[in-house]
DOROFI-716307 format. One record per residue: residue in one letter; x, y, z of N, C-alpha, C in turn. Coordinates in steps of 0.2 Angstrom, whole numbers, plus 5000, padded with zeros to 4 digits. Atoms other than C-alpha are relative to their C-alpha. Example, Ala and Ser with C-alpha at 12.3 -4.5 7.8 and 13.67 -1.06 7.14 Angstrom:
BEGIN
[pt "a" [5004 4994 5000] [5062 4978 5039] [5004 5006 5000]]
[pt "s" [4996 4994 4999] [5068 4995 5036] [4996 5005 5003]]
END
This chain:
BEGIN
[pt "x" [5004 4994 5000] [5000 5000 5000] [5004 5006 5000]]
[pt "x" [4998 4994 5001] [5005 5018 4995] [5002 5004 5007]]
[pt "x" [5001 4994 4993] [5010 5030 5009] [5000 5007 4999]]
[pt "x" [5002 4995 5004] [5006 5044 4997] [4993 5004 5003]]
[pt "x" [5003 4997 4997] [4994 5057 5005] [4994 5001 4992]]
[pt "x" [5004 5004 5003] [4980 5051 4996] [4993 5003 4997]]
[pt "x" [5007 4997 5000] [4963 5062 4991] [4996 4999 4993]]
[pt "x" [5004 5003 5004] [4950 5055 4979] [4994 5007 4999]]
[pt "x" [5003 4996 5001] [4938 5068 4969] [4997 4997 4995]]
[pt "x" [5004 5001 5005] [4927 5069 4956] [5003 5001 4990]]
[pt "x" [4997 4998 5008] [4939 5076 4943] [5006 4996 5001]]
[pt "x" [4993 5005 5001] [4953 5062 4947] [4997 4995 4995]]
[pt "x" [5002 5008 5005] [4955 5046 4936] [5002 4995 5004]]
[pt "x" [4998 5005 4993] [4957 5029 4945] [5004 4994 4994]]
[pt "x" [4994 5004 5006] [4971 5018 4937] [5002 4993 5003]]
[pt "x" [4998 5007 4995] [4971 4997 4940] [5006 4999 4995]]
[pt "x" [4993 5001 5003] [4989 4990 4936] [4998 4990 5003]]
[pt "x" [5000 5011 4999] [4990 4968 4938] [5005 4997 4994]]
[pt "x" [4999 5005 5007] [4996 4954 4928] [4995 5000 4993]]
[pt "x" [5004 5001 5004] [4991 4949 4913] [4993 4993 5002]]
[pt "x" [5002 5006 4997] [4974 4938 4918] [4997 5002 5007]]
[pt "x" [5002 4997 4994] [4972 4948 4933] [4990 5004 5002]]
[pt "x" [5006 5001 5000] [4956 4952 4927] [4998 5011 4999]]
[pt "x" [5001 4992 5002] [4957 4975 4922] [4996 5003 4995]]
[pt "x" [5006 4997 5004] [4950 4975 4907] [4990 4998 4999]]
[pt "x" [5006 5002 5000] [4934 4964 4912] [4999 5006 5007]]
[pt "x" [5004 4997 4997] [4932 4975 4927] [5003 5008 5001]]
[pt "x" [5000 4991 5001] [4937 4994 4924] [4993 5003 4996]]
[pt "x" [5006 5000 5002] [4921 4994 4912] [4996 4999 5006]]
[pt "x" [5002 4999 4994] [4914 4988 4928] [4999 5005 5004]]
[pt "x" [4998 4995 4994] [4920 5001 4940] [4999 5007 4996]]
[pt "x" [5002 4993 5004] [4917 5016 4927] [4993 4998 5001]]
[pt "x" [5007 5001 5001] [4897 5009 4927] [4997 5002 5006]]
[pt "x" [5002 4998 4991] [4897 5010 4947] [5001 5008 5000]]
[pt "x" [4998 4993 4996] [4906 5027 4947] [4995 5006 4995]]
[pt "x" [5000 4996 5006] [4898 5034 4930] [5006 5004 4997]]
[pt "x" [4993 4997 5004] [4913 5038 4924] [5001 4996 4991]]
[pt "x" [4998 5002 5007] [4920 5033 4906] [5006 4994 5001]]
[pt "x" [4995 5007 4996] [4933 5017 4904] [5008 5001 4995]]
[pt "x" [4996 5000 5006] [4951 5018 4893] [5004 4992 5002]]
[pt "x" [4995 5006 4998] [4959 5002 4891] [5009 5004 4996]]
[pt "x" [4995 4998 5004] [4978 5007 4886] [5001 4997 4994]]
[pt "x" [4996 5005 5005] [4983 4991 4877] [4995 5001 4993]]
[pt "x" [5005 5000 5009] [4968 4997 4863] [5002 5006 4999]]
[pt "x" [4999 4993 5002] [4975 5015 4862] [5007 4996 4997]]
[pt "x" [4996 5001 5005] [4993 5008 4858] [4999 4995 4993]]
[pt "x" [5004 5005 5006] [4985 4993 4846] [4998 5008 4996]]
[pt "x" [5000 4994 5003] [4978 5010 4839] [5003 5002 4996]]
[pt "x" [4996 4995 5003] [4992 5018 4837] [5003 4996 4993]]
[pt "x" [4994 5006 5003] [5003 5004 4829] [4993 4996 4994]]
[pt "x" [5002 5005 5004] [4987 4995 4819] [5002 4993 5000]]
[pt "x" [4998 5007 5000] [4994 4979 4825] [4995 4996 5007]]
[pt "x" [5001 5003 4995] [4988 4967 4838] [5005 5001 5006]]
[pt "x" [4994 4998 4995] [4998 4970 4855] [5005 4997 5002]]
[pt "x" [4994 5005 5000] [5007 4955 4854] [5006 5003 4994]]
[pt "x" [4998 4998 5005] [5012 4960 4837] [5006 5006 5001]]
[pt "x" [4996 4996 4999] [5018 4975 4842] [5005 5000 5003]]
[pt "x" [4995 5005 4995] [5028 4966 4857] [5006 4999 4994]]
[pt "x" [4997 5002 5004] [5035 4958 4843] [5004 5005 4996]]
[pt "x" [4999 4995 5008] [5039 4971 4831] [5005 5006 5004]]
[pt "x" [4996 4995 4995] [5046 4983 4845] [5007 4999 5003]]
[pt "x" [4994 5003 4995] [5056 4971 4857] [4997 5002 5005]]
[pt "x" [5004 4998 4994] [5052 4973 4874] [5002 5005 5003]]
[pt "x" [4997 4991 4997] [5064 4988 4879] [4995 5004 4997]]
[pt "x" [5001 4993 5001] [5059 4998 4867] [4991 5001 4999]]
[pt "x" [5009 4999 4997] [5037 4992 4869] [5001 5003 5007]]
[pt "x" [4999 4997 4991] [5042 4997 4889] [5000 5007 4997]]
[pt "x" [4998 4993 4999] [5049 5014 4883] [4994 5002 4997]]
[pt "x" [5003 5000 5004] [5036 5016 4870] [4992 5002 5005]]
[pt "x" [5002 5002 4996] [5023 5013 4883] [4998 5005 5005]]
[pt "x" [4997 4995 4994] [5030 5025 4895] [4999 5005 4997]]
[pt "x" [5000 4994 5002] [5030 5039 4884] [4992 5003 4999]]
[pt "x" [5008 4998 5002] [5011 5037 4876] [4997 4999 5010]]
[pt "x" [5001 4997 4992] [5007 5035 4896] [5000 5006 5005]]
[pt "x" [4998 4994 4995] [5015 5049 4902] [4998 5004 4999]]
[pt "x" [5002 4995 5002] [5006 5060 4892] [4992 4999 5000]]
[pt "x" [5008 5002 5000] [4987 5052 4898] [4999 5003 5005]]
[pt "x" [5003 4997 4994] [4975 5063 4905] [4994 4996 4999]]
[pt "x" [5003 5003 4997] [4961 5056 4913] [4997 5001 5006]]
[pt "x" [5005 4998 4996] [4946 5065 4921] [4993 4995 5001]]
[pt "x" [5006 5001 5002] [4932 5056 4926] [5002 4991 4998]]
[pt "x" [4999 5006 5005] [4939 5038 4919] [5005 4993 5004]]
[pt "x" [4996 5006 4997] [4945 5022 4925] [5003 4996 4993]]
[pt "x" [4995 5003 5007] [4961 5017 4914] [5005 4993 5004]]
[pt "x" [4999 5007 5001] [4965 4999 4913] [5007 5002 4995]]
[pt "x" [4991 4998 5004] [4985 4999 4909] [5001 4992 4998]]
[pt "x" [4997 5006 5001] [4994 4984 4901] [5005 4999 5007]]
[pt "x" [4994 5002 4994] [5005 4973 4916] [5006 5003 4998]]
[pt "x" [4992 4995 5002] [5022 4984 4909] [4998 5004 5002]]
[pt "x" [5002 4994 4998] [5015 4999 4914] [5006 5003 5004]]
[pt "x" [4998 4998 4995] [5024 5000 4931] [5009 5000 4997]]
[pt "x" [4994 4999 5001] [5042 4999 4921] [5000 5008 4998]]
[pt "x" [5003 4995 5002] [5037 5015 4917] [5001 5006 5003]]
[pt "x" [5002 4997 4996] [5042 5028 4929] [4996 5007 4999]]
[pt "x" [5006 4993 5001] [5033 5044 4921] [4995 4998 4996]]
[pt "x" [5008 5004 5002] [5019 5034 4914] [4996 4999 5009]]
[pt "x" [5002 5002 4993] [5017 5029 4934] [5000 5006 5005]]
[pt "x" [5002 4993 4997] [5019 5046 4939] [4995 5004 4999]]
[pt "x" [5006 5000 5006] [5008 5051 4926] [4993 4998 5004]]
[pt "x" [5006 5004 4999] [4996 5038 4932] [4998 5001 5009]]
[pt "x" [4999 4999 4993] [4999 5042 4953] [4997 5010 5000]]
[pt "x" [5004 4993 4999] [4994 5061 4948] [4993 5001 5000]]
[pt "x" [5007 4998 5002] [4978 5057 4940] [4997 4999 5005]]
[pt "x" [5006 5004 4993] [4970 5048 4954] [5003 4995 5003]]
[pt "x" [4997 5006 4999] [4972 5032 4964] [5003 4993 4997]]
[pt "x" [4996 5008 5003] [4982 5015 4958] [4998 4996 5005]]
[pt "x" [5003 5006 4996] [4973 5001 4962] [5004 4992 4999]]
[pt "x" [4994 5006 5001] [4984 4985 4961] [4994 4993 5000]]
[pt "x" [5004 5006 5000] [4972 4970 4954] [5006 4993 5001]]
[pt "x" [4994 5005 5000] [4983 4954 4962] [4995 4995 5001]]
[pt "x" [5004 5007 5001] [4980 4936 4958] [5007 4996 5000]]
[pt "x" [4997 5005 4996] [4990 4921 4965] [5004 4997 4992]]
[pt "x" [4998 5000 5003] [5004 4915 4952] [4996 4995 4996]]
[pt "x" [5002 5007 5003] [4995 4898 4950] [4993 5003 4995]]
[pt "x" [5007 4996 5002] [4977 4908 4944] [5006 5005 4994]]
[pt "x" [4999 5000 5010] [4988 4918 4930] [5004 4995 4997]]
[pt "x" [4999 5004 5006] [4997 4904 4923] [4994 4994 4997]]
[pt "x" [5007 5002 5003] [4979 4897 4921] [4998 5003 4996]]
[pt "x" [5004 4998 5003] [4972 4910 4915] [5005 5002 4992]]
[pt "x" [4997 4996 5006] [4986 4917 4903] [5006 4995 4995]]
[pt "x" [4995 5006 5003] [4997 4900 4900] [5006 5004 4996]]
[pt "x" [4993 4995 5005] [5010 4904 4887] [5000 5005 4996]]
[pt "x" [5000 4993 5003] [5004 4918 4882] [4992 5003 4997]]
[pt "x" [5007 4999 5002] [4987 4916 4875] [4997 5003 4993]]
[pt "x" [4999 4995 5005] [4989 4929 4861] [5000 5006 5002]]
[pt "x" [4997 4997 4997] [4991 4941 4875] [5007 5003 4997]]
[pt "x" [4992 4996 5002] [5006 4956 4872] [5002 5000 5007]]
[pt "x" [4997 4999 4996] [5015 4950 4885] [5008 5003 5000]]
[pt "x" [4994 4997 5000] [5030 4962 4887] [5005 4996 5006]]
[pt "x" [4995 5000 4997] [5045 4950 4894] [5003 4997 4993]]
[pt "x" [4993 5001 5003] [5063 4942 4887] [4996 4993 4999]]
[pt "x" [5002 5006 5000] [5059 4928 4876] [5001 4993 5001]]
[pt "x" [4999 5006 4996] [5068 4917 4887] [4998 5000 5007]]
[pt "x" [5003 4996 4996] [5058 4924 4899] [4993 4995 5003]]
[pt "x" [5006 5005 4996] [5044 4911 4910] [4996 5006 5002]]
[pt "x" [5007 4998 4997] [5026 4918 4915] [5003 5000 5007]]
[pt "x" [4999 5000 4994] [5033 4913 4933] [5004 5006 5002]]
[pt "x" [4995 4996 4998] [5048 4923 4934] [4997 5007 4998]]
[pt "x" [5002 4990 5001] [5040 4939 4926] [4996 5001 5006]]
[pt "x" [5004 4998 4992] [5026 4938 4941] [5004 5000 5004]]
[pt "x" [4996 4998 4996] [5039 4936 4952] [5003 5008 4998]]
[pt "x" [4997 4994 5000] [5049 4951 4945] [4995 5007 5002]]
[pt "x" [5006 4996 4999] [5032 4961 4945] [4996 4999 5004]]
[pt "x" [5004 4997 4993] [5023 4959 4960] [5002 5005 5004]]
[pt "x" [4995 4995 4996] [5036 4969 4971] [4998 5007 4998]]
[pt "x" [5001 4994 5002] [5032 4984 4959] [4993 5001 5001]]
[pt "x" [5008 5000 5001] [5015 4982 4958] [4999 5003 5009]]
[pt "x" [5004 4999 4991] [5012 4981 4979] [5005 5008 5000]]
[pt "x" [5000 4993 4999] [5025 4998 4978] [4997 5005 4997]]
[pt "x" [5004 4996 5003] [5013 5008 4967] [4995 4999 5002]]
[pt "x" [5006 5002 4999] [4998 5001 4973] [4998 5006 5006]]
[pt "x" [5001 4997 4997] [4986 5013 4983] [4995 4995 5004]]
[pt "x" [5006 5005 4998] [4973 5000 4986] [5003 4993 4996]]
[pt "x" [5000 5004 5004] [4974 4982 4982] [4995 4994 5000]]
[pt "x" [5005 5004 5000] [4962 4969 4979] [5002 4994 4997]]
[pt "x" [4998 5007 5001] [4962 4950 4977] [4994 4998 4993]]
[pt "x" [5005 5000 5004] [4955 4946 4961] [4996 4994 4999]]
[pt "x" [5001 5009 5000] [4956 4928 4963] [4995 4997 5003]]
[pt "x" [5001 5003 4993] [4946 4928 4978] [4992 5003 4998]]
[pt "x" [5007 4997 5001] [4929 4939 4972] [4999 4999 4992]]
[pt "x" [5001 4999 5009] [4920 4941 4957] [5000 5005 4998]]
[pt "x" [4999 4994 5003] [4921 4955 4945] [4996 5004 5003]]
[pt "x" [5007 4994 4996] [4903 4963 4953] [5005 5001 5007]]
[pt "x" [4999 5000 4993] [4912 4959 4971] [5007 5008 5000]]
[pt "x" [4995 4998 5000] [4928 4967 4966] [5000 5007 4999]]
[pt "x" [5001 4993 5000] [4921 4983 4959] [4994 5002 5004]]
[pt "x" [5004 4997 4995] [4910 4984 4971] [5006 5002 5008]]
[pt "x" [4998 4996 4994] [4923 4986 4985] [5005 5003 4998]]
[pt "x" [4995 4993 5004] [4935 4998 4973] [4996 5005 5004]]
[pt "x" [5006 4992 5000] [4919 5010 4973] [5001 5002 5007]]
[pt "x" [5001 4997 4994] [4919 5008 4992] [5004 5003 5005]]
[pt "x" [4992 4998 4998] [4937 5011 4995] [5000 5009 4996]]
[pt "x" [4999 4992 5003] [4936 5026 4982] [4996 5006 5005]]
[pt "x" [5001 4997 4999] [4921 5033 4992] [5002 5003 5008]]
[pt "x" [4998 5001 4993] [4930 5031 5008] [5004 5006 5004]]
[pt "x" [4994 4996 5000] [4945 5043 5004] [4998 5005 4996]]
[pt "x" [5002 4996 5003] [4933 5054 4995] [5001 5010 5003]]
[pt "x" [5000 4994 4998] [4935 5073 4997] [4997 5004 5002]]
END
């Protein structure tokens, strides 16, 4: 949990960060429908930009330079009003994560290593940005650490359902409201 002096309003944006599988872009749409807010997934703005699929891009980038890349179209997202669904790289990010720490809260959606190699296995057709000699295990290993530092709130995604889980965001949002 963040120890950021923390104030929630109506013209912040709310930002969940997780693995891939963690479950963001099934419930950001969620959490904007409870709050009436608007929903941005990232991983569909860079697909945008590039016209490729986000593996593709992965591909076509390298991993550094999709992180940097990443980083830059993040750093420049504003976000009134909107609950933005980042891809799992996000957090390699630091003025994309700054970026994202201005708009409003970082919600950290966590789920048990075993739950995303289920969910995401070898990749799925998922853009997952690691080294191609690079395990699903050891990236969750290297990315939890980051994730619980950024994290303002965290919630277990494993353990609720997508109603359960945007329902106790909203309650935590209303908690620290202003």
């Amino acid at each position: 949990m963040s120890n950021r002096d923390l104030k929630f309003s109506e013209a912040s944006g709310v930002s969940l960060i997780g693995m891939a599988g963690a479950g963001k872009s099934t419930l950001a749409p969620l959490l904007a429908d409870k709050l009436d807010w608007k929903h941005l997934d990232t991983d569909l703005v860079i697909e945008a930009f590039y016209g490729k699929h986000l593996q593709d891009v992965v591909d076509y980038l390298g991993v550094d330079k999709f992180r940097e890349t990443e980083d830059e179209i993040l750093s420049t997202l504003g976000a009134i009003r909107m609950v933005v669904s980042t891809g799992g790289s996000v957090i390699y990010g630091a003025r994309a994560m700054e970026n994202l720490q201005r708009l409003g809260p970082v919600i950290y959606l966590r789920i048990d290593c075993k739950t995303c190699l289920d969910r995401v296995g070898k990749g799925g057709g998922r853009g997952l940005a690691k080294g191609p000699d690079q395990s699903l295990e050891a990236l969750y290993n290297e990315r939890v650490p980051i994730y619980e530092r950024y994290a303002d709130f965290t919630i277990d995604t494993d353990k609720f359902s997508s109603d359960e889980c945007a329902e106790q965001i909203a309650q935590w949002l209303k908690s620290i409201q202003e």
